[in-house]
N, C-alpha and C positions, 0 to 999 in steps of 0.2 A: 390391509393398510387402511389405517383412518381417514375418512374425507378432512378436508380443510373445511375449519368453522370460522364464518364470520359472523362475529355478533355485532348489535347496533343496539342501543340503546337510546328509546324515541322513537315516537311512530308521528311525531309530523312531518312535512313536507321535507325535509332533508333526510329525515330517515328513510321512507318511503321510497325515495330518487334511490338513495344507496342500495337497499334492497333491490328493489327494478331493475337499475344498473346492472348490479354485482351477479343476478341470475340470468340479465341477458349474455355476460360475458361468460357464465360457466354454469353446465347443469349439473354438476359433480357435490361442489362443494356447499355444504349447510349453511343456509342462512337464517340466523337464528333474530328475531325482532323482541325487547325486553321494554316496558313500558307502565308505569305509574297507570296509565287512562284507561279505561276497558274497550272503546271506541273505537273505531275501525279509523284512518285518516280521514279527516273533515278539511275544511278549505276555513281558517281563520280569518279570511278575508274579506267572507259573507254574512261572516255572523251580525254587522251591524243591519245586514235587510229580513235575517232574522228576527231580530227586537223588532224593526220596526213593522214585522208581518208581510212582509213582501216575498218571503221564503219560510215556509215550511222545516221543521229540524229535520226530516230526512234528505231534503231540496242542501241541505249544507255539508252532505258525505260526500268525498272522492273516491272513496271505496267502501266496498264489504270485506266481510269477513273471508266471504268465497273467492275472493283476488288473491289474495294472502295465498289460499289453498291450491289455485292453481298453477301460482309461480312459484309453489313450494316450499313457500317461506312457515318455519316455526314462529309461533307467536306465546309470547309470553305477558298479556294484556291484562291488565288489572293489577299488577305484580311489580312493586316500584324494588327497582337495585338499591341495595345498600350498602354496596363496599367493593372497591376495584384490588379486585388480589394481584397485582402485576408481576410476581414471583413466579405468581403458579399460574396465571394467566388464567383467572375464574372471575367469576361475577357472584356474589351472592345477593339475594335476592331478602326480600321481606320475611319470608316465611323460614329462612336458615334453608331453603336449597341451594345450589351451586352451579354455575352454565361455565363452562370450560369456553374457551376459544383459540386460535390462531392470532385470526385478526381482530380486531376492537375498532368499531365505528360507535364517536359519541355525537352525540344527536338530541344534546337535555334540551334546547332551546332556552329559553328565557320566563320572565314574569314579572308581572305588574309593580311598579313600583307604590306602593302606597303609604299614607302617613295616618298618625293617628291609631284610635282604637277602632275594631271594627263592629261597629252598632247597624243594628236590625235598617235596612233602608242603605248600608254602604256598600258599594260594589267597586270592583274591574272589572273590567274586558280583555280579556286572554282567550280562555278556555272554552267551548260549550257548555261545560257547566256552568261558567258564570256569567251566559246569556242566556242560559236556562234559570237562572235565578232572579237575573231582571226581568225576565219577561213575567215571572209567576207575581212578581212583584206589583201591589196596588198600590205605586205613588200617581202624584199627582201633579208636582211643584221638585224640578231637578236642578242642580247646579252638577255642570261636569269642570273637572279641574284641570286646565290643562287642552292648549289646541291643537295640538298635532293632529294628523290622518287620522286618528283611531280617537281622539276626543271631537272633532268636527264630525266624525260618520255618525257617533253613537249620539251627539246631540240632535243633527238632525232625524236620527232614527228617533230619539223619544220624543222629540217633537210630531212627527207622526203618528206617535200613540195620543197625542193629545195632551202631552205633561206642559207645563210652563217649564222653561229650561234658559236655563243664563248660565253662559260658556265664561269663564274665569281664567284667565292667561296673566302671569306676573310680568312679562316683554313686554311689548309696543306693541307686538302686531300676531295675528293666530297664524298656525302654519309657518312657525320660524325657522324651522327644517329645510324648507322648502321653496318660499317666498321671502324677495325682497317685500320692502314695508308700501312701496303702491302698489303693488299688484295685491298683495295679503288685502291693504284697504279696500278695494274691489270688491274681492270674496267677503269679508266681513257684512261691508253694505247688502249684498245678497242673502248673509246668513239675517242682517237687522229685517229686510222687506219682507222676509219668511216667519218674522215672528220670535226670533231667538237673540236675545237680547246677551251683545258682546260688551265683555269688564275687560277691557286692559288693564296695564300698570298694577294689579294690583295680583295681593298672594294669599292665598290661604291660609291660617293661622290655628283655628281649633275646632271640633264640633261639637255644638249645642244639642243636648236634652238627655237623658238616660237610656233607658233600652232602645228607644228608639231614636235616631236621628230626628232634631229638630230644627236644627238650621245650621249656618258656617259660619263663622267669623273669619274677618278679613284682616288685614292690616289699616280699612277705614272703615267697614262698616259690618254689619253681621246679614244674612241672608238667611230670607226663612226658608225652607225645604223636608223635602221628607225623605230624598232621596240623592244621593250624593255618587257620583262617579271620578272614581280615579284615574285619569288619562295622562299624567305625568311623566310618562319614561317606562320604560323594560330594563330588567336585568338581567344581565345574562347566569345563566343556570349554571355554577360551575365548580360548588361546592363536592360533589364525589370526587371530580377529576382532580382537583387540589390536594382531597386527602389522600389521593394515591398518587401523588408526586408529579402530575401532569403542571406547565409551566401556565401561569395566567399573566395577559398583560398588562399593558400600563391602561386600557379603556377598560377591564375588568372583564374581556372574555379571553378562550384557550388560545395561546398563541399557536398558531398551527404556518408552514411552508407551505409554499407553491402548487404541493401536491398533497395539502390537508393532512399531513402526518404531524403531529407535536412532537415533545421535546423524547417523548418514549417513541420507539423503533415498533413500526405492525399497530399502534395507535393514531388514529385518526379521529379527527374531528370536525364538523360542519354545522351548518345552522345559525340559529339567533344564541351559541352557547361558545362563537367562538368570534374573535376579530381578525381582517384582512385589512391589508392596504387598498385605500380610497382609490377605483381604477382612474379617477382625475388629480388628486394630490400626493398618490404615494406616501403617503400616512394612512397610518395603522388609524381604523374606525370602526365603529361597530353599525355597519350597516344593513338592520336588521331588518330583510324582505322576503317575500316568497321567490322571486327569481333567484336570488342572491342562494337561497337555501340549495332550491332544486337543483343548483349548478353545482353547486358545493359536494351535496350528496351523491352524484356522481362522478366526480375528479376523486373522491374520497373511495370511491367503490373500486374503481379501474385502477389506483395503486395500492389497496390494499392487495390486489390479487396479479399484481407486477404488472398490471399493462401501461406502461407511463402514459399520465394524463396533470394539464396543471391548469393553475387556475387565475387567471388575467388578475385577478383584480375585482371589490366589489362596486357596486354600484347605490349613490344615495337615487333614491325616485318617489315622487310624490304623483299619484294618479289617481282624484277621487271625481265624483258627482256631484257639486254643491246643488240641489234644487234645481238639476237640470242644465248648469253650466259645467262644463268640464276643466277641468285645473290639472294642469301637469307644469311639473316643473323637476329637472337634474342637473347634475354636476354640483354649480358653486352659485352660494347669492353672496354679493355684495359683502353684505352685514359678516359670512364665515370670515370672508377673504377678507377683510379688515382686522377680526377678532385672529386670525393667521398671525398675522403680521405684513399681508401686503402692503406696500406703500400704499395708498388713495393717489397716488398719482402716478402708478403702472392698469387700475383701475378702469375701465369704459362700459360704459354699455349706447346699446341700439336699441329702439324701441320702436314698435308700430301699434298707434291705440286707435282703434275703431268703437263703435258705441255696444255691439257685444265680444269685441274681440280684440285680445291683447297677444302681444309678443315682445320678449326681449331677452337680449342676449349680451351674457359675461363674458368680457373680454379681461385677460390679463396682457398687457403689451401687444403681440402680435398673436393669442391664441383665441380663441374663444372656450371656455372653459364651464359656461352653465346657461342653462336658457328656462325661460317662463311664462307658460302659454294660462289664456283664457281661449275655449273655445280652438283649438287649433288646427282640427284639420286634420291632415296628414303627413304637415311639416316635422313633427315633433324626432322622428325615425332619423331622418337624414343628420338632422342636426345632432342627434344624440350618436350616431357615428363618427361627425365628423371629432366630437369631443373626447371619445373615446381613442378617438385614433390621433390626439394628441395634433392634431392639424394647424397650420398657422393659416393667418388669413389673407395671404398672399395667395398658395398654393389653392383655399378657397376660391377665389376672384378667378382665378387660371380656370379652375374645373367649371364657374359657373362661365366663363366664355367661350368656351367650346362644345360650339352646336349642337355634337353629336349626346354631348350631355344632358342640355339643356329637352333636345326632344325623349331624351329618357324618362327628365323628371320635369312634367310638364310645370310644377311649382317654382322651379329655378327661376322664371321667369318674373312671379310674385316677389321672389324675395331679393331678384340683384337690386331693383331699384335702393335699398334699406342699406345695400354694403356699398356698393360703385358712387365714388364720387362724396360719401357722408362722412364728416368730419365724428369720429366716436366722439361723444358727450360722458367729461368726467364726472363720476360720482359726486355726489355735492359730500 
């Protein structure tokens, strides 16, 4: 009798999880891993300490090759798939071989958005390799485009190589994923007193010089440079799945159910290649993280091989280092919940400003539904339970009054004064 094969295709962190997973539930059946990269799992989320020399390229592997070997996983590395047989339930691969399966776990992730041509001096950040390429790289004078988590990390990383770097966001404020517009002004003012000069308001338009990049032109002015970074946005990966008749959604990644199965029956899918419902607005997002992955990759595991497993719901989360201040902030800012459709007057928030240390928190009528820390502590946990678990702020006030709570979490204490008795302040 033939073992049951489960193939996955992808070897980052949602592949990975699914493999782990799917061998700690069964040592019978093959687990087969098919992959574009030659690389053993790497942690994407270090690579900006990478660039900027604070880690080593070995210092950025989650695994070797000998992990793979001793949880018995087949690895098929270096080897990009090229066509999902769904009939015959195969994989064909680059080279015209063929990997048969059972089950089908996809796991493409996503990639860089970028505009333009790409001349000598232009890069993203995704891959290892293409923080193996800035790093080999001798600029001097950067412009990254774009301030999300991954254009913030990688400015300040080439700012520690010593580049001149001016950070270009066409919004009002960087970190717009993440950050309301005071708190974002905070972190900016931090990223200006470290030497990295922030452009709002303004957008990208073309690059200057021939083979090699020689500056950017804006929609007001042109900047010179030698080195240009794309930090704009991810796509999700999801052109194979399409051509074998897998469903994509309206945010442009695999629609996949509760238990990471798509629209095909024994196909599943997880990672930055698929979209789930927001676990605070129930809309469908593409909430593309490493948590988010690693959970995925195993609800994806445990029903491919019948053991029901589902999946709440993803999570938005923003969690970096600016120069030593820590900035976290989930759930919802203002500016989303506007651009939703909420009223501005079901709208509050709470705020507590100190001279290193911020906090504040989104209220929709009676929930709290996003909050956004400078510097925070060990607040941030609590509050992000209570968010997810949908809490009003009645039943808050209740748990923070009862004693036996309060000496649980010594913080309680901190934070009633901010809710008991404070009139929420509308958004302007």
């Amino acid at each position: 009798m033939l073992k049951k094969r489960i193939v996955i295709i992808g070897n980052g962190v949602a592949g990975f999880s699914a493999a782990s997973a799917a061998r700690a539930l069964t040592e019978d059946a093959q687990i087969v891993m098919i992959a574009a990269e030659k690389d053993p799992l790497y942690s994407a989320c270090v690579l900006p300490d990478y660039i900027s020399g604070k880690l080593t390229r070995e210092r950025t592997f989650v695994n070797t090759l000998h992990d793979y070997e001793k949880l018995s996983i087949g690895t098929f590395f270096g080897r990009e798939a090229k066509e999902i047989d769904l009939h015959n339930r195969k994989i064909r691969l680059e080279d015209g071989e063929s990997v048969h399966f059972n089950s089908l776990i996809l796991a493409l992730g996503s990639r860089a958005i970028e505009m333009g041509e790409r001349k000598k001096g232009v890069f993203s950040i995704k891959t290892l390799t293409d923080a193996e390429a800035l790093v080999r790289h001798k600029g001097t004078k950067a412009v990254v485009v774009g301030s999300g988590a991954i254009g913030v990390e990688v400015a300040i990383a080439l700012k520690k190589r010593n580049y001149e770097v001016t950070l270009l966001e066409w919004l009002p404020r960087i970190l717009p994923l993440g950050l309301d517009q005071k708190v974002s002004d905070r972190v900016r003012e931090v990223l200006h007193q470290n030497g990295i000069n922030v452009i709002l308001n303004e957008k990208a338009t073309q690059m200057v010089g021939g083979k090699n990049v020689q500056g950017l032109r804006t929609n007001r002015c042109e900047l010179e440079c030698d080195t240009v970074l794309w930090a704009i946005g991810m796509k999700p990966n999801v052109e194979l799945a399409r051509a074998a008749g897998i469903k994509v959604g309206i945010k442009g990644g695999m629609e996949v159910d509760s238990h990471m199965q798509t629209n095909v029956e024994g196909v599943y899918a997880c990672g930055d290649c698929i979209e789930t419902n927001d676990i605070v607005t129930g809309r469908p997002a593409l909430n593309l993280f490493w948590h988010n992955a690693n959970r995925q990759g195993a609800v994806a595991a445990s029903n491919s091989l019948g053991v029901h497993s589902e999946y709440a719901g993803s999570e938005n989360l923003l969690n970096l280092n600016v120069f030593g201040q820590h900035i976290v902030g989930f759930g919802q800012t203002v500016s989303a919940l506007k651009e939703a459709g909420v009223s501005p007057t079901d709208i509050s928030v709470i705020e507590k400003e100190e001279e290193t240390v911020y906090h504040r928190f989104v209220f929709v009528e009676n929930r709290c539904v996003g909050a956004q820390f400078i510097n925070p502590g060990k607040e941030p946990g609590f509050i992000w339970g209570i968010i997810r678990q949908g809490r009003k702020i009645d039943a808050l006030l209740e748990l923070f009054a009862k004693e036996e709570a309060s000496a649980r979490q010594r913080w309680f204490g901190r934070l009633r004064p901010l809710l008991y008795g404070k009139e929420f302040r509308r958004v302007e």
